[in-house]
Backbone as JSON, one array per atom type, in Angstrom:
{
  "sequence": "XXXXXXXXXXXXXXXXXXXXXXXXXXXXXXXXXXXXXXXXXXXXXXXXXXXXXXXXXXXXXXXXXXXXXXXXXXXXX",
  "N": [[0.84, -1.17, 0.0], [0.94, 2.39, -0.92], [1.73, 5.45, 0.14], [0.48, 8.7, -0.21], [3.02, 10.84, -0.3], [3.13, 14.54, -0.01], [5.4, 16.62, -0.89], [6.66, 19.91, 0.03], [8.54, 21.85, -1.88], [11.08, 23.89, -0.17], [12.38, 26.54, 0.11], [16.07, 26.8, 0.89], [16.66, 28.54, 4.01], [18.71, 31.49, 4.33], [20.78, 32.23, 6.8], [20.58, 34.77, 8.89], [22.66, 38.02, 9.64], [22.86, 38.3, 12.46], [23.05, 35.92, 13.55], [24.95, 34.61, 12.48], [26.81, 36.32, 13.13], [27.03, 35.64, 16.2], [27.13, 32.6, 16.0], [29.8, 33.07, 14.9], [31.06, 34.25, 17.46], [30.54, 32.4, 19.48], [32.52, 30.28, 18.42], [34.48, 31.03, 18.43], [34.79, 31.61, 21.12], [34.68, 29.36, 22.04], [36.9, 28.15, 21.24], [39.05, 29.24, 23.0], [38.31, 28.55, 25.25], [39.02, 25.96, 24.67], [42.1, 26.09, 24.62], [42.52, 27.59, 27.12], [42.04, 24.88, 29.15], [43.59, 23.3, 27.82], [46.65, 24.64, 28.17], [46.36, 25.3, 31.12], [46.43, 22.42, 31.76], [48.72, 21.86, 30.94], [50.48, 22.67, 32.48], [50.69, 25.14, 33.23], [50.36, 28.54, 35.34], [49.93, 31.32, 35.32], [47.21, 32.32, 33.61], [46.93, 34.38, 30.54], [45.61, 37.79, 30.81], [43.77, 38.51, 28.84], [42.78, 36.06, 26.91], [41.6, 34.42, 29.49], [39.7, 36.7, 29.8], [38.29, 36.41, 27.06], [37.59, 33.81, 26.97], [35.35, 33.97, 29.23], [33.45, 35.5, 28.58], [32.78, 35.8, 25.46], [32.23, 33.71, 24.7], [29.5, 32.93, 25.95], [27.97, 35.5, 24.97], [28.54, 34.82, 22.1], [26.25, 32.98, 22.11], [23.87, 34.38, 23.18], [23.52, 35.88, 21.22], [23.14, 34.43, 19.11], [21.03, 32.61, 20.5], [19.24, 35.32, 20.39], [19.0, 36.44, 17.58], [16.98, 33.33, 17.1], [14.96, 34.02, 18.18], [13.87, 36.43, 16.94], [13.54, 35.08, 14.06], [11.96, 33.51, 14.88], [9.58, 35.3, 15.34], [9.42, 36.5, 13.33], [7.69, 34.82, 11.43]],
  "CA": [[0.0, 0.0, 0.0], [1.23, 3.62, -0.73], [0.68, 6.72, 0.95], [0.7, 9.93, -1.15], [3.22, 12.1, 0.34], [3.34, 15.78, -0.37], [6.79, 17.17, -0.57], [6.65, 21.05, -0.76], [9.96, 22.73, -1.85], [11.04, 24.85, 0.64], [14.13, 26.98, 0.02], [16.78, 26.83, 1.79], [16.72, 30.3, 4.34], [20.03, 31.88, 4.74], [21.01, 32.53, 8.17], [20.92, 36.03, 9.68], [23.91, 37.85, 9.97], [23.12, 38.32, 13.59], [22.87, 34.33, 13.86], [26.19, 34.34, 11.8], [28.03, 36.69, 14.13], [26.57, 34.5, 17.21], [27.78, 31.08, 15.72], [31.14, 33.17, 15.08], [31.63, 34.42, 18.42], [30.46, 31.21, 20.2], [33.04, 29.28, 18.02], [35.43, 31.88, 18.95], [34.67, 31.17, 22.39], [34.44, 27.95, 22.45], [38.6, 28.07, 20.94], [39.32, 30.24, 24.19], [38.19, 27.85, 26.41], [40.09, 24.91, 25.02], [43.12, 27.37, 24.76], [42.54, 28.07, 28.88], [42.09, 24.16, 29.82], [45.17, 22.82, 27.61], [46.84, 25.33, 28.87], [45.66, 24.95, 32.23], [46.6, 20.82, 32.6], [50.17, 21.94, 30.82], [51.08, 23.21, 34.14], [50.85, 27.07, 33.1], [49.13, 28.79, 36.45], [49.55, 32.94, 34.78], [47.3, 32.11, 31.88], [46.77, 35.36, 29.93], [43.46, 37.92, 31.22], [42.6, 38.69, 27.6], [42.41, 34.54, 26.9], [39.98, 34.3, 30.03], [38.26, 37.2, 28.89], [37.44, 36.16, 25.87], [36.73, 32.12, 27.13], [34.21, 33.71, 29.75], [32.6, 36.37, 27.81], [32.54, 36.1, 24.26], [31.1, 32.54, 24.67], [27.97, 33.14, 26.21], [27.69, 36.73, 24.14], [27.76, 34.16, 20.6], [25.08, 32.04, 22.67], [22.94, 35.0, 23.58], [22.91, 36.28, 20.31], [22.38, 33.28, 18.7], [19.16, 32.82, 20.72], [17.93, 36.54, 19.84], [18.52, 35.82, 16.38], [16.37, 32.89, 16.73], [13.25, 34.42, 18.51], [13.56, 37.57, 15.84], [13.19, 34.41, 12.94], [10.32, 32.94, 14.9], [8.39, 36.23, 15.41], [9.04, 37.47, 11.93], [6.98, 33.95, 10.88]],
  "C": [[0.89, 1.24, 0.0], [0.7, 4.15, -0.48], [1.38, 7.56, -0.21], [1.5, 10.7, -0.01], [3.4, 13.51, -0.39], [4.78, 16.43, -0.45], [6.78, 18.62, -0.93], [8.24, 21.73, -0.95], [10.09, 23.66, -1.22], [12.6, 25.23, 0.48], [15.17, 26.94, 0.97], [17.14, 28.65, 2.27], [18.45, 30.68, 4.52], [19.92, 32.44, 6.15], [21.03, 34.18, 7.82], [22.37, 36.61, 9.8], [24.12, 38.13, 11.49], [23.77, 36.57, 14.22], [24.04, 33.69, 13.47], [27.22, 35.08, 12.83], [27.4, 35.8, 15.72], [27.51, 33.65, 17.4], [29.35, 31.99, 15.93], [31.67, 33.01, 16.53], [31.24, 33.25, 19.56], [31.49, 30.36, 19.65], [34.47, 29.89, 18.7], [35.9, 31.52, 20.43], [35.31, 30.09, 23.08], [36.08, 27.45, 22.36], [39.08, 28.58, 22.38], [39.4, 29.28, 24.7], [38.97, 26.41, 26.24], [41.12, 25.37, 25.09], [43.49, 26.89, 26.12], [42.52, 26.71, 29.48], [43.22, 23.63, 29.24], [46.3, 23.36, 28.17], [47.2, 25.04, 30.38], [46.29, 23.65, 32.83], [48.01, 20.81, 31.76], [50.71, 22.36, 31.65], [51.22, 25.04, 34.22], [50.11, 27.79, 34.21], [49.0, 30.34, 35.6], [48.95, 32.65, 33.34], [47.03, 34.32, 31.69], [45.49, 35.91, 30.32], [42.92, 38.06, 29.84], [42.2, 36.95, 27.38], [41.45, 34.39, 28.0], [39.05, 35.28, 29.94], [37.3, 36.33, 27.6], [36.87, 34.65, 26.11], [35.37, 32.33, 27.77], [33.25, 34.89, 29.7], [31.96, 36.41, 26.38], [31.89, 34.66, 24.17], [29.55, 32.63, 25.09], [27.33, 34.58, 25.2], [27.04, 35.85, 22.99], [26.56, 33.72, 21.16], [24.03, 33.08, 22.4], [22.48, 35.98, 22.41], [22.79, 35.57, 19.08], [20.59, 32.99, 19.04], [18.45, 34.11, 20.55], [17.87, 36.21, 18.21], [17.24, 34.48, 15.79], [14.86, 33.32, 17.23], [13.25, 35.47, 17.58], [13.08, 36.56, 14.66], [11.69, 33.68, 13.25], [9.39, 33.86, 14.87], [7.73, 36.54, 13.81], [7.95, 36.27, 10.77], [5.4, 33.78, 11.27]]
}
């Protein structure tokens, strides 16, 4: 027995460039923080403050504008 399925073409959306700087600065981040634990279990105790800046700021920043980017794509639907 077949079922009829429907398949509608749906384009592919391009990301946001908020949702694009997000992903960046979460990936960004996310480098930092392995950076600060390799680092870290190489026996280094003075790591660098810009390196934990940027592991425990610019990570949650991509995050948090990652998720506005995605409630601005659900509203605007």
């Amino acid at each position: 027995m077949e079922t009829a399925v429907r398949e509608t073409a749906v384009p592919a959306a391009r990301k946001s460039w908020l949702m694009r700087a997000g992903i960046g600065l979460f990936a960004i981040g996310m480098v930092a923080v392995v950076a600060v634990f390799v680092m870290f279990a190489s026996g280094l105790e003075d790591l660098p403050v810009w390196l934990s800046a940027a592991a425990g700021v610019v990570t949650p920043l991509g995050l948090l504008l990652g998720l506005i980017a995605l409630v601005r794509e659900h509203r605007q639907r």
